[in-house]
C-alpha positions as CSV (number, residue, x, y, z in Angstrom):
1,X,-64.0,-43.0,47.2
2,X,-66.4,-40.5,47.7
3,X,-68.9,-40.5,50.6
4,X,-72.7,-40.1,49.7
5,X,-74.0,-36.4,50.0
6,X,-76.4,-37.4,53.4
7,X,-73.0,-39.6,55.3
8,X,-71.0,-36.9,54.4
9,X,-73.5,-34.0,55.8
10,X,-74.1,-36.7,58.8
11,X,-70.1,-36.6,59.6
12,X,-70.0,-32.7,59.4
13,X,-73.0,-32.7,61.9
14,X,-71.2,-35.5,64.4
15,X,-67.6,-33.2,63.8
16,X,-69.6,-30.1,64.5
17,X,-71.3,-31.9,67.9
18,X,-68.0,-33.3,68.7
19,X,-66.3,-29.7,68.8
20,X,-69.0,-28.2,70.4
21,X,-68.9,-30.7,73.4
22,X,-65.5,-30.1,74.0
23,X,-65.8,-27.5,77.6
24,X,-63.9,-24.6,77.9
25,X,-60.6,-24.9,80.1
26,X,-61.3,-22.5,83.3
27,X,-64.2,-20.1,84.1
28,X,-63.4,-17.0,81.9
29,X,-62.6,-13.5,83.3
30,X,-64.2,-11.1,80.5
31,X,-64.8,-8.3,82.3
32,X,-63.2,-6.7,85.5
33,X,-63.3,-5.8,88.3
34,X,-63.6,-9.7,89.1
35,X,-63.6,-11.6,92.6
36,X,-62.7,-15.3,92.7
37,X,-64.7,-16.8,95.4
38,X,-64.9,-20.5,94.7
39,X,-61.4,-22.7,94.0
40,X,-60.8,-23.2,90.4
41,X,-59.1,-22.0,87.0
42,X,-60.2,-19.0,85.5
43,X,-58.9,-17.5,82.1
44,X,-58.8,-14.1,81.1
45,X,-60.6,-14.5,77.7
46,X,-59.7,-10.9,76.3
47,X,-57.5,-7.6,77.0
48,X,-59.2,-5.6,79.5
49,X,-58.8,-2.6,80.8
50,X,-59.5,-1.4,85.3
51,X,-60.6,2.9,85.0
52,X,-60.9,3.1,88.8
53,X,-58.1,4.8,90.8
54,X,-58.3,3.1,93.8
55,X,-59.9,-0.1,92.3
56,X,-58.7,-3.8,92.2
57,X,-58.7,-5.8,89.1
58,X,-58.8,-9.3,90.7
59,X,-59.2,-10.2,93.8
60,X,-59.1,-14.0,95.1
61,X,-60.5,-14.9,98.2
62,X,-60.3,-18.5,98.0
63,X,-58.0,-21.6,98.0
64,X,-56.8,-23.6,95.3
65,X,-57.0,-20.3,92.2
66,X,-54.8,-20.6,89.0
67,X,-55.4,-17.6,87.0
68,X,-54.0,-18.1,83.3
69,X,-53.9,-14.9,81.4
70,X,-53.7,-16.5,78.6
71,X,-51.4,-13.9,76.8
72,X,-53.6,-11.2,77.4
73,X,-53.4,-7.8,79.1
74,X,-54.7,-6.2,82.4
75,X,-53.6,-2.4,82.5
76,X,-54.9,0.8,84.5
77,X,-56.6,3.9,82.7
78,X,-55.5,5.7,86.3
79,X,-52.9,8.8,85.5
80,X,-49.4,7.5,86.6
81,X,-49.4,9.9,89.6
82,X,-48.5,8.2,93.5
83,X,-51.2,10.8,94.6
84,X,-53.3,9.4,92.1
85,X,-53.2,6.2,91.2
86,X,-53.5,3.5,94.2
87,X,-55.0,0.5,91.8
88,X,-53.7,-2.5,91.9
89,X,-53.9,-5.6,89.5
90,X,-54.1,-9.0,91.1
91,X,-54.6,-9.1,95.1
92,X,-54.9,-12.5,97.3
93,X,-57.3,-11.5,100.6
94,X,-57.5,-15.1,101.5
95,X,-56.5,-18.7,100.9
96,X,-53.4,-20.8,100.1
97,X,-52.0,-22.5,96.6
98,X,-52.0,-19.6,94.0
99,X,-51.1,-19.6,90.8
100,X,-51.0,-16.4,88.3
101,X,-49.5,-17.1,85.0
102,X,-48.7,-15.6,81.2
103,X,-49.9,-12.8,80.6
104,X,-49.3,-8.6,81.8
105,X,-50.0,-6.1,84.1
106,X,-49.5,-2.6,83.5
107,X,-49.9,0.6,84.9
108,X,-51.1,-0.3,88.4
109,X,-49.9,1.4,91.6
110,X,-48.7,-2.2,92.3
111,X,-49.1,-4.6,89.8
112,X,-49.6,-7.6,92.2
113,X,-50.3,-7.2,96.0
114,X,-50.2,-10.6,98.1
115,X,-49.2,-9.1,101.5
116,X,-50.5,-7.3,104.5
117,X,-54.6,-7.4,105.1
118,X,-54.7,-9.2,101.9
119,X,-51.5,-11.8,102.9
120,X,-52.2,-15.0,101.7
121,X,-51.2,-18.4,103.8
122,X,-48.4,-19.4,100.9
123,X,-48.0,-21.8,98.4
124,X,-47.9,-19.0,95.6
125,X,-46.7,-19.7,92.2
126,X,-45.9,-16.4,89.7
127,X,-44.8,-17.7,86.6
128,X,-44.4,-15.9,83.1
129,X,-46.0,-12.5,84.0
130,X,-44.8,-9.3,82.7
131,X,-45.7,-6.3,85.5
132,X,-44.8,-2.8,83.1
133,X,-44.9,0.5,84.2
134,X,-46.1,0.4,88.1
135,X,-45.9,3.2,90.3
136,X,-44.3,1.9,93.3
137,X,-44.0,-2.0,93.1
138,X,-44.1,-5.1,90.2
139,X,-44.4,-8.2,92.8
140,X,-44.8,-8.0,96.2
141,X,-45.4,-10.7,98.5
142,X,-45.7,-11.8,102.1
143,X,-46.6,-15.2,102.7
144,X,-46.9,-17.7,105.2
145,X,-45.3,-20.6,103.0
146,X,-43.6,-21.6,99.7
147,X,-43.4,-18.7,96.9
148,X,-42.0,-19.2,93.4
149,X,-41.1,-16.4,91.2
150,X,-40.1,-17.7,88.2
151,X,-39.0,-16.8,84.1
152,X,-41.4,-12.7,85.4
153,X,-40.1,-9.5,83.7
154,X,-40.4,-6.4,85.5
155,X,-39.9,-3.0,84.1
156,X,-40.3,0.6,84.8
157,X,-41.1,0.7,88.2
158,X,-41.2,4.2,89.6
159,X,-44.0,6.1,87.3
160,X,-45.1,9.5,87.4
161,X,-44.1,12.8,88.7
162,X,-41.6,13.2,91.9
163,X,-44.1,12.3,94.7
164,X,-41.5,13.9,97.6
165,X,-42.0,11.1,100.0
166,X,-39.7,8.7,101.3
167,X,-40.7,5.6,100.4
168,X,-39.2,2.0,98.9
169,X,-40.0,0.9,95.3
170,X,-39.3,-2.1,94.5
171,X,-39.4,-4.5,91.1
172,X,-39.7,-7.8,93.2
173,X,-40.1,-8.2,96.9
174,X,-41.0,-12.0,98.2
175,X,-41.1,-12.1,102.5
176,X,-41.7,-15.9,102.5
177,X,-39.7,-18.8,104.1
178,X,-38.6,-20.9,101.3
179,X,-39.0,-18.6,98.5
180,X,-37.3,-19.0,94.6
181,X,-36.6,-16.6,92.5
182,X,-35.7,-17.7,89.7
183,X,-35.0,-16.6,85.5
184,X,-36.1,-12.7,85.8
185,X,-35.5,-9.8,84.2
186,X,-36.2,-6.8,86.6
187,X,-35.5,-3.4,83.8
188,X,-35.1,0.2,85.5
189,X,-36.4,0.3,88.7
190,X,-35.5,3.8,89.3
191,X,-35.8,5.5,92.5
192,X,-37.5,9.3,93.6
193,X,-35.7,11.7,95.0
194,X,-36.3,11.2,98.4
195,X,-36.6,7.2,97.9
196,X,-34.7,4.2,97.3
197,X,-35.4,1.5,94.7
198,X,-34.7,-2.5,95.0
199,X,-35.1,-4.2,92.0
200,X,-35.0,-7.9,93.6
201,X,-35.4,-8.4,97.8
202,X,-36.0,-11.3,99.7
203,X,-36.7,-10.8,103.5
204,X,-36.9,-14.3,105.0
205,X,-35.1,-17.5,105.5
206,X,-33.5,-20.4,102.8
207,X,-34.2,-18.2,100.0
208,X,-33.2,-18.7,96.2
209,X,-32.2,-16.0,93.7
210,X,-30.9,-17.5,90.5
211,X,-30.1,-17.1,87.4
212,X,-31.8,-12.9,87.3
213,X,-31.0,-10.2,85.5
214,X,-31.0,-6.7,86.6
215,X,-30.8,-4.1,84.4
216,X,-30.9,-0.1,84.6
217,X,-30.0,1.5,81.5
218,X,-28.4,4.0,83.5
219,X,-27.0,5.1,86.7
220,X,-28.7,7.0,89.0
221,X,-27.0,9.9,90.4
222,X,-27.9,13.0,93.2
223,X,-27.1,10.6,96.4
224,X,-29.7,8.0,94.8
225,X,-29.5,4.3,96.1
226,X,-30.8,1.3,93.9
227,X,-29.7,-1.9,95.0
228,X,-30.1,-5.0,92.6
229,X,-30.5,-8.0,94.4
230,X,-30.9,-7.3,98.4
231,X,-31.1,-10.3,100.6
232,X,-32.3,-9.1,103.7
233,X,-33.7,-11.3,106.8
234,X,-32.8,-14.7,108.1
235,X,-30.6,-17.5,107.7
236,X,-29.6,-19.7,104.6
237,X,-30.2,-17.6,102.0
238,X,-28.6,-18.4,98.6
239,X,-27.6,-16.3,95.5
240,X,-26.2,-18.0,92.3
241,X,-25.6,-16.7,88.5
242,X,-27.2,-13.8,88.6
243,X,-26.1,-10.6,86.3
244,X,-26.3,-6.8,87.7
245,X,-25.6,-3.4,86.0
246,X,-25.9,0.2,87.1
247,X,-27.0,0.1,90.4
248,X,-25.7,2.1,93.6
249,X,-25.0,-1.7,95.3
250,X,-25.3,-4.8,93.1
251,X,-25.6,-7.2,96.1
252,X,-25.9,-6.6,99.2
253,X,-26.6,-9.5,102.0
254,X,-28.0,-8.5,105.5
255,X,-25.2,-7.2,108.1
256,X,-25.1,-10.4,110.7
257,X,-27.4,-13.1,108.5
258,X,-25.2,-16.2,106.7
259,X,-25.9,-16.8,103.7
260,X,-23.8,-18.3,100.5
261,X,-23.5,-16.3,96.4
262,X,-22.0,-18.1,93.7
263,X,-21.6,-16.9,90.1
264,X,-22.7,-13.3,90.3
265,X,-21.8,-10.8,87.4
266,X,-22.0,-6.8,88.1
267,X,-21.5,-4.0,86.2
268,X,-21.6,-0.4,86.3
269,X,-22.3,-0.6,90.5
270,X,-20.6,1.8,92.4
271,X,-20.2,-0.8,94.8
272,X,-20.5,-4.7,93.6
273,X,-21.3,-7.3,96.4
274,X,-21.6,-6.4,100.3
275,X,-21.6,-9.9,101.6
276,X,-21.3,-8.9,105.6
277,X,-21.5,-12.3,107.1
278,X,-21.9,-14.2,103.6
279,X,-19.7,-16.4,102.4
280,X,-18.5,-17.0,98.3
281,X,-18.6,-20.3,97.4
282,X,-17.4,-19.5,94.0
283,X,-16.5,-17.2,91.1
284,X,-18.1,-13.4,91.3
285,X,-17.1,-10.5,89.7
């Protein structure tokens, strides 16, 4: 049956108002820098690209923030030089119950910076993001309550030319009480030569690291010390299935802490697990 040339043209117009009426999800980023001040979702709507040195690509200074990438890409234009370059991608000043999600970060000093002046109150979630090519850090966090790292790849941490200071890179660092990590990939964080490099640390109590995967694609050599999974602070911290290769140490647990590993692969490490005061509570290798 075919529908009369105005009910059809009526039905295209009602589709078309339909479709139109339907809102956007989340208040679009399309340009940066951007600061989040109100609570909300926001949606990067486009690759973009930060040309300051010393700038900030988001910044949130408010509660309640989910920011989807969407897929998309946030990189620096800033040469990868520590002298240089001290951008930084996403950055929490104030607030509680963040969540950052799918999408990538690259070429930042530090891809995302939730710690210090800018510490947040906790209640972070960090899921699906790739952080590529930072100078010093990928993820690095200090926060007053619950973090979740979870399914993130990391890689190539340690950018740019020799900056002969002493300093600590590191792929993902969570200080939080009650922190996961959980399902990442952390890929070459290589140390300078006056540095060390940790690809995964957690400094706090009743941790999680599960079911990671640490990779360098080669060992370091010249006195060099990259550790792979480094659980260093309080009590009741937990490692479980978790694969290592070509690091200085594979695990190491803080000298005097308890804490429990399970299921822990390494390869290539000079020296596999250091449990100190740890206890196996099944097979590692």
């Amino acid at each position: 049956m075919r529908l009369p040339t105005l009910a059809f043209a009526s039905f295209l117009g009602l589709a078309s108002t339909l479709v139109a009426d339907v809102p956007e999800v989340g208040t679009p980023i399309n340009s940066i820098p951007k600061v989040i001040t109100k609570p909300g979702v926001y949606t990067v709507k486009k690759n973009l690209i930060l040309s300051q040195t010393n700038g900030i690509a988001i910044i949130v200074q408010a509660p309640d923030v989910t920011i989807d990438f969407n897929g998309h890409i946030i990189s620096s234009s800033a040469p990868a030089d520590h002298s240089i370059n001290t951008s930084k991608g996403v950055v929490m000043s104030s607030g509680t119950n963040l969540t950052v999600r799918n999408g990538t970060l690259r070429g930042f000093h530090t891809a995302m910076y939730l710690n210090g002046p800018y510490a947040p109150q906790g209640n972070m979630l960090i899921q699906n993001m790739r952080c590529e090519q930072s100078i010093e850090n990928g993820i690095y966090v200090s926060a007053g309550g619950a973090v979740t790292v979870r399914n993130c790849t990391v890689s190539e941490t340690g950018q740019g030319p020799d900056p002969l200071v002493s300093v600590t890179l590191y792929g993902i660092l969570v200080q939080s009480t009650f922190a996961e990590i959980s399902d990442c990939t952390v890929l070459n964080t290589i140390p300078w030569s006056i540095s060390d490099a940790r690809a995964i640390q957690a400094s706090a109590s009743e941790v999680i690291v599960e079911h990671c995967r640490v990779i360098n694609t080669a060992s370091v050599s010249g006195g060099l010390k990259t550790y792979g999974i480094f659980l260093f602070g309080g009590t009741g911290n937990f490692a479980s299935d978790n694969m290592i290769s070509n690091c200085t140490t594979g695990m190491s647990f803080n000298s005097g802490v308890p804490g429990k590993y399970s299921n822990n692969l390494t390869t290539g490490c000079t020296t596999g697990i250091i449990p100190n005061s740890a206890i196996s509570v099944g097979a590692n290798n």
